[in-house]
N, C-alpha and C positions, 0 to 999 in steps of 0.2 A: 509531618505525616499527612497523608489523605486517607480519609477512611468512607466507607458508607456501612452503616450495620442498619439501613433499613430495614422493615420486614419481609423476608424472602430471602432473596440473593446478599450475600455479603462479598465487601470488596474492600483492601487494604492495601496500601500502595508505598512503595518507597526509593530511593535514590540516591545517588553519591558519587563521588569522583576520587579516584585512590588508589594503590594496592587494592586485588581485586579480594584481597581478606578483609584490608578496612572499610571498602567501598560495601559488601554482603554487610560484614555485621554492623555501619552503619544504615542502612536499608532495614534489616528488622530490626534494630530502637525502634525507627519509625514506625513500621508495621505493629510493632509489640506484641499482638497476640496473634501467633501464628500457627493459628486454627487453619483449615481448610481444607477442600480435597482435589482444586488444581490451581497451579502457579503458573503465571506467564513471567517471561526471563528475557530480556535484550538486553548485552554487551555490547560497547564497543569491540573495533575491531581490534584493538591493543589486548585486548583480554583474549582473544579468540582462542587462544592456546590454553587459557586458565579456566575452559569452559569445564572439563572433567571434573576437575576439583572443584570448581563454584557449587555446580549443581552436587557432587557429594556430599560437602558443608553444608549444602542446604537441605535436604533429606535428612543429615542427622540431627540439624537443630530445630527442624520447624516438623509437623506433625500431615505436612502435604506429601501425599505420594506421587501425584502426575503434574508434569512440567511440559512448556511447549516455550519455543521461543526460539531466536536466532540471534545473529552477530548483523552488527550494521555498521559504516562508516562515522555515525551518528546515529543516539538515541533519542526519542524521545520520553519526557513525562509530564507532571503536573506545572506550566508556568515554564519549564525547563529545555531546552536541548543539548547536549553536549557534541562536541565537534572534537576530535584532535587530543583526544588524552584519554586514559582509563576510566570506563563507567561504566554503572550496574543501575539496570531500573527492575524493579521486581513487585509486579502485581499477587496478593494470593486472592483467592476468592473459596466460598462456600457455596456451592449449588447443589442442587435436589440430587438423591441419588439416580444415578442411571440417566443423568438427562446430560450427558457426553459421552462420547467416546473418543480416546485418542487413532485420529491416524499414523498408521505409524512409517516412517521414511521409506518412499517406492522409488525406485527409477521409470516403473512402467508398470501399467495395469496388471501386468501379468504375477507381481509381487503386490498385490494389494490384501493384507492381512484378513483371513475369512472372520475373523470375531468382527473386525470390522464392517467389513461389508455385511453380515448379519444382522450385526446392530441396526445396521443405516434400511435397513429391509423392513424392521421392525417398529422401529422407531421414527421414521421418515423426517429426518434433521432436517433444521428449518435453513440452516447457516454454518456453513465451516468457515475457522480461520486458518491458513495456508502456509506457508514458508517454502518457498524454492530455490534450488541452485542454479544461474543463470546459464552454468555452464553445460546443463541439462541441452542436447540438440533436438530434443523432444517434448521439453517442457509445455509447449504451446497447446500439442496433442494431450499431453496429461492432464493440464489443466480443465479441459474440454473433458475427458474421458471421467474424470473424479469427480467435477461437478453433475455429470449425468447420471452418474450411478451412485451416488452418495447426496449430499446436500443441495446440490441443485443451483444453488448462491452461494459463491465462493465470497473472501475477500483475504488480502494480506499484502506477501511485496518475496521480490526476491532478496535476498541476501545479498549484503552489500560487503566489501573487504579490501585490503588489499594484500591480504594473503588469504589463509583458509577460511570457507565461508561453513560452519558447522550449522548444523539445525538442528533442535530439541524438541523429541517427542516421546517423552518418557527415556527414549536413548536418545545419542545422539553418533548423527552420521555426517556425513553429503553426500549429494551428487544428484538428488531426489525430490519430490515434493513431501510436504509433513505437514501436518498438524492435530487439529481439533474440532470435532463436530459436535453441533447441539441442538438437541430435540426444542419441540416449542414449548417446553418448560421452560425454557430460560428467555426470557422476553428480551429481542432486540432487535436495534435498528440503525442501520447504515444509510451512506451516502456518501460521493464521490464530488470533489472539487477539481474543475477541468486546470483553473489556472489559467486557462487563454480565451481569446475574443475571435467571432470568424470577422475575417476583413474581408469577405466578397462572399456573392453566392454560391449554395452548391452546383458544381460542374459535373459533366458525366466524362470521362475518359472514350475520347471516341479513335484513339490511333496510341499505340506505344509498341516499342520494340529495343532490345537489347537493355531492359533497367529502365527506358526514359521513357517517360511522357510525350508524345509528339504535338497528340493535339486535344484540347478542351471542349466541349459544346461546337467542336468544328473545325475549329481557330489553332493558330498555332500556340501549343504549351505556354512557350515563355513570354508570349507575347498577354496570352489572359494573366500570366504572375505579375507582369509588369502593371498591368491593368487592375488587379488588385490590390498591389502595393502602392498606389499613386501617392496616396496620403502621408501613408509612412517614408518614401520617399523625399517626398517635400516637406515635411517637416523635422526628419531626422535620417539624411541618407545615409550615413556613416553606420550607426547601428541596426538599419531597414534588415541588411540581412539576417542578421545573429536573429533577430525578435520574429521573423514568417517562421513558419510552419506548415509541413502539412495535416490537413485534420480528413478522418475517413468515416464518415456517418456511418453510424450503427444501425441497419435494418430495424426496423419494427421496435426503434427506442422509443418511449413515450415522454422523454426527459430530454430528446433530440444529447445523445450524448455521442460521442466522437473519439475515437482513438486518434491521438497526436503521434506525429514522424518526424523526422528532418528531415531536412531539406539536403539531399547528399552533392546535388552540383546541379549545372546549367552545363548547354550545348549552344554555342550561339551561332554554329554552324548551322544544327538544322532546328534552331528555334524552340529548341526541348528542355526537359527539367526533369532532373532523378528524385525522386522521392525513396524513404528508407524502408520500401515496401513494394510487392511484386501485385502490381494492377494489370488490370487487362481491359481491353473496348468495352464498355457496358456499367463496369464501376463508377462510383462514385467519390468523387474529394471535393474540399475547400481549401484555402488559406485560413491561418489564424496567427492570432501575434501574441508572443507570448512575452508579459513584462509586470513588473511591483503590482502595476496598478489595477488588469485584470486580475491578478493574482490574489490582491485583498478583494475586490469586487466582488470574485467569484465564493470565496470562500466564506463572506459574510453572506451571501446567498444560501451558502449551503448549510450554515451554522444555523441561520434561521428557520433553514426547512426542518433540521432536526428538532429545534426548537418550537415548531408548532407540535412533534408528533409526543412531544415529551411531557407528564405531569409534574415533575420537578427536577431538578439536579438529576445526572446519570448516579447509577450506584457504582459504574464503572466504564472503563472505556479504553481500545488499543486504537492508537495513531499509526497509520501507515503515512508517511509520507515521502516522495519524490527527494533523491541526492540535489536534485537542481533548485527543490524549494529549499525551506529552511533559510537559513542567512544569505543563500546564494540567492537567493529572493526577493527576503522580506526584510533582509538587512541583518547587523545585531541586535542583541538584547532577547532573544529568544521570541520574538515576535509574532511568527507563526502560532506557536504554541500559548500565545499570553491571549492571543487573539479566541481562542479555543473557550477559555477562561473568563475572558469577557462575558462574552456571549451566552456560555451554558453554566458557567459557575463552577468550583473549587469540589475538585470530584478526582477519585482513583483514576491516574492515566498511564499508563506508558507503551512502544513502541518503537520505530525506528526510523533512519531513512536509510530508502530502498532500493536498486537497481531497475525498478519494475513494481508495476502496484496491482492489486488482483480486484478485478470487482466482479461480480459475474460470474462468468467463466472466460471473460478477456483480461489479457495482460495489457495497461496503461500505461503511459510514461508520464511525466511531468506534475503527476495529478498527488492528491492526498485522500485517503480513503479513511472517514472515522467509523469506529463500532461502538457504538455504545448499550448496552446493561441496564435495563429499565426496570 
């Protein structure tokens, strides 16, 4: 068990791999006292089906009324990740009253529950945590519209599966965004690991047409990629492709952060390069590469920033992390996650990985998003 019963905020945390009966009620042994008045809940995607029944079991055994959480391909929690077989991470925690409110599952602003949006008028949330269906053609806008009229700072991930992707907010749906918001009673603080390195400078898109890129700073598209790539070329041409990326600076970041894309193909008829995103003349990209080694780089980076804003151990913490990090990354052994550990110390966690990761009010690829409970 991980637990934090500092003064204030309490947090309790637990985990298992099993039948999704064995796998619950070994998670509260660990928890043991299962006080509180919200739980966070990630499954694998093997359970996705057993999610009704999880959360009913958990309502009748444990004394917590509100729940939020989703399904992922993989979870995270303390030290841990599971990949590939049935598992349950389940956070509870105690916070002040009145200083949450659940959102509850919308498709679209025009279904955003008035208690809620009341709340968030009242109380002016400092931070919501998110969950979204990726198969949402509007999510991008929703995203944008819920952090403006609610929280302001979003973070989370979309729902990962390979069949139904459910999301838990008090009920449980899809199709929608969901979660939970929190007034600044509840003291926290995040931060976003990009996972990649830029390999050239930032470019202005001065020519595109039909998806491609034509020309960079002037120049033709494919000719500046090659140009940036020189390096990783000559030192590993085989892999050079899979590792570039495109990255698209963030106006008015003051952490110079970047939304990453791929690279969707080359024209070497007329010199161009598609990227997984609709630019136009005036815009701005870079290349970046993305591989193990910016990937630990970056994230001890960002571990550490937490760690200057912190007075000791978190009292608790959700990991959003990227399908593509995790083992697909960092290797075996739960690495990612032990690296977490290292760094901040032996603290209530768990999470998932995610189709898409929320920081902001933009949706990120590649990246891991921690929250932590101060």
């Amino acid at each position: 068990m991980t637990a934090s019963t500092a003064p204030g905020l309490i947090f309790r945390a637990g985990h298992a791999a099993g039948r999704w009966d064995e796998a619950v009620e070994s998670c509260l042994e660990q928890i043991g006292d299962t006080a509180g008045n919200l739980g966070f809940l990630y499954v694998s995607d093997a359970l996705a089906d057993d999610l009704p029944s999880l959360l009913a079991y958990l309502r009748s055994e444990t004394a917590v009324e509100h729940w939020v959480g989703t399904v992922g391909m993989g979870i995270c929690a303390s030290r841990r990740e599971y990949f590939d077989e049935p598992a349950v991470a389940i956070m509870t925690s105690t916070l002040p009253q009145d200083s949450f409110q659940i959102l509850p599952p919308l498709a679209s602003m025009e279904e955003i529950d008035s208690e809620a949006l009341h709340w968030s008028v009242a109380a002016r949330p400092r931070l919501g945590l998110v969950h979204g269906d990726p198969r949402n053609p509007d999510l991008l806008d929703l995203i944008g519209d819920v952090a403006e009229r609610t929280a302001g700072f979003l973070v989370g991930g979309l729902s990962s599966s390979r069949g139904e992707m459910p999301q838990l907010a008090d009920a449980i749906a899809e199709g929608g965004l969901s979660g939970v918001l929190f007034s600044d009673e509840v003291d926290i603080v995040t931060a976003l690991s990009q996972g990649c390195t830029p390999i050239g400078p930032v470019r202005t898109v001065t020519q595109a047409a039909d998806g491609f890129l034509l020309a960079l700073d002037g120049q033709p598209a494919l000719d500046i990629l090659r140009q940036d790539m020189k390096e990783l070329l000559a030192r590993d041409p085989a892999r050079a492709a899979y590792q570039v990326h495109a990255a698209l600076p963030i106006p008015g970041s003051d952490t110079g952060d970047y939304l990453v894309r791929n690279l969707m193909g080359i024209d070497p008829a007329r010199n161009a390069v598609a990227v997984g995103a609709l630019l136009d003349p005036g815009d701005r990209i870079m290349f970046c590469r993305r591989d193990p080694q910016s990937a630990v780089a970056d994230l001890r980076r960002m571990l550490g920033e937490l760690r200057g804003r912190l007075d000791g151990p978190p009292k608790g913490g959700v990991y959003v992390s990227c399908l593509a990090r995790g083992r697909n990354m960092f290797g075996p052994g739960s690495r990612e996650l032990g690296m977490i550990a290292e760094e901040l110390g032996d603290f209530p966690l768990v999470g998932f990985f995610a189709n898409g990761e929320i920081s902001g009010n933009r949706l990120y690829g590649y990246t891991g998003v921690l929250t932590l409970f101060r």
